[in-house]
N, C-alpha and C positions, 0 to 999 in steps of 0.2 A: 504494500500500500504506500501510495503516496497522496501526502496530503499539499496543497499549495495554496498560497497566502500573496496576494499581490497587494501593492501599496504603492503610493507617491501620483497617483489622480489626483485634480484639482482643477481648478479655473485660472486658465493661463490668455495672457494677450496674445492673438495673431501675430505672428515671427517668434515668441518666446520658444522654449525651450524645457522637456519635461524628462525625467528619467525614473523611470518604470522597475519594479523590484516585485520579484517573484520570489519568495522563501520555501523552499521545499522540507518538508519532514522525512527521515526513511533514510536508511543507508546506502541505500540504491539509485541516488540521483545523478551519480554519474555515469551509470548507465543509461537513464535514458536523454534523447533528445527532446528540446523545449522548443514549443512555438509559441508563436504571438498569434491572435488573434483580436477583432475588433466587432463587434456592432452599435451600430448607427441608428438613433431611433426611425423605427419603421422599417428599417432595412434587415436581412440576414447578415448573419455574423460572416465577416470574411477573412482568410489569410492575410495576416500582415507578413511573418518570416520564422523561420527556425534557425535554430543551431543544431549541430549535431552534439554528441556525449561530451565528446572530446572538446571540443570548441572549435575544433580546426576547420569547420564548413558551414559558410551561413549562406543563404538563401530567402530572398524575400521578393514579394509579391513586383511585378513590373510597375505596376504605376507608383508604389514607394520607397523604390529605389534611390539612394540618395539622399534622404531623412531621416530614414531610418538602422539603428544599427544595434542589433544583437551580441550581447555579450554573458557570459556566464562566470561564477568561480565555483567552481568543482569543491574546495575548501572551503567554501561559507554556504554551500548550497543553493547559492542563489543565482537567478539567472534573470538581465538588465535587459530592459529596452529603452535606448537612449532615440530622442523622436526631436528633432531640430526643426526650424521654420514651422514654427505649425502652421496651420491656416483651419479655421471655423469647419472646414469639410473635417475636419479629424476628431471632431469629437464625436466619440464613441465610450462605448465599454469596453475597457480591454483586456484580454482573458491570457493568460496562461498554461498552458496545457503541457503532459509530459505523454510523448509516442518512445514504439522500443524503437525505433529511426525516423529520422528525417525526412518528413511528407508533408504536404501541403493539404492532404484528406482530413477533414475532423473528423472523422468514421475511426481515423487509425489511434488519434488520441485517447487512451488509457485515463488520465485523471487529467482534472481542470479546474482552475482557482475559480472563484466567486465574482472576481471583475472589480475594475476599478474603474472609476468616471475619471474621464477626459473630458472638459468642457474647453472649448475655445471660444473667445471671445472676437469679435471683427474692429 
C-alpha cells in the first residue's frame, strides 16, 4: 500500500510560480513511478507528466511542455511538480498518482492522492 498526500495549492497570480509536493507512505516508493495529473472544473482529469522510479525519465503531456517539471527524492519520498508561468487555464486539481511504470493511462495508476487546488488568478 501506498498512501499519498499532496500539498502546496493555492491562489497564485498569472506568470507566478507554484511547486507541488506529493508525500508518499510505504517503503516501496521507489519502486514505483509518479505522475501528475490535473482536473479542471467541468472538465476530465488529464495527464500532466510522470517520472519514472528512478528519476532518470520524465515525460509530460505536449501542450505543457516547458512549464512544467517533474522531480522526485527517493530519500524523502517525495515527488515535486515544479509549474512556472502559470496562466488562469491551469487551475485545476492536481492529483498524484503512483503506477508500477511510467504511463500516461490512469487505468494503470495503483494509488492517488486526494488533490490539491490550483487556482490562478488573471
Amino acid at each position: 500500500q501506498v498512501q499519498l498526500v499532496e500539498s502546496g495549492g493555492g491562489l497564485v497570480q498569472a506568470g507566478g510560480s507554484l511547486r507541488l509536493s506529493c508525500a508518499a507512505s510505504g517503503r516501496t516508493f521507489s519502486s514505483y513511478a509518479m505522475g501528475w495529473f490535473r482536473q479542471a472544473p467541468g472538465k476530465e482529469r488529464e495527464f500532466v507528466g510522470v517520472i519514472s522510479s528512478s528519476g532518470g525519465l520524465t515525460y509530460y503531456a505536449d501542450s505543457l511542455k516547458g512549464r512544467f517539471t517533474i522531480s522526485r527524492d527517493n530519500a524523502e519520498n517525495t515527488v515535486y511538480l515544479q509549474v512556472n508561468k502559470l496562466k488562469p487555464e491551469d487551475t485545476a486539481v492536481y492529483y498524484c498518482a503512483a503506477a508500477r511504470g511510467p504511463t500516461t493511462l490512469q487505468l494503470e495508476y495503483d494509488y492517488w492522492g486526494q488533490g490539491t487546488q490550483v487556482t490562478v488568478s488573471s
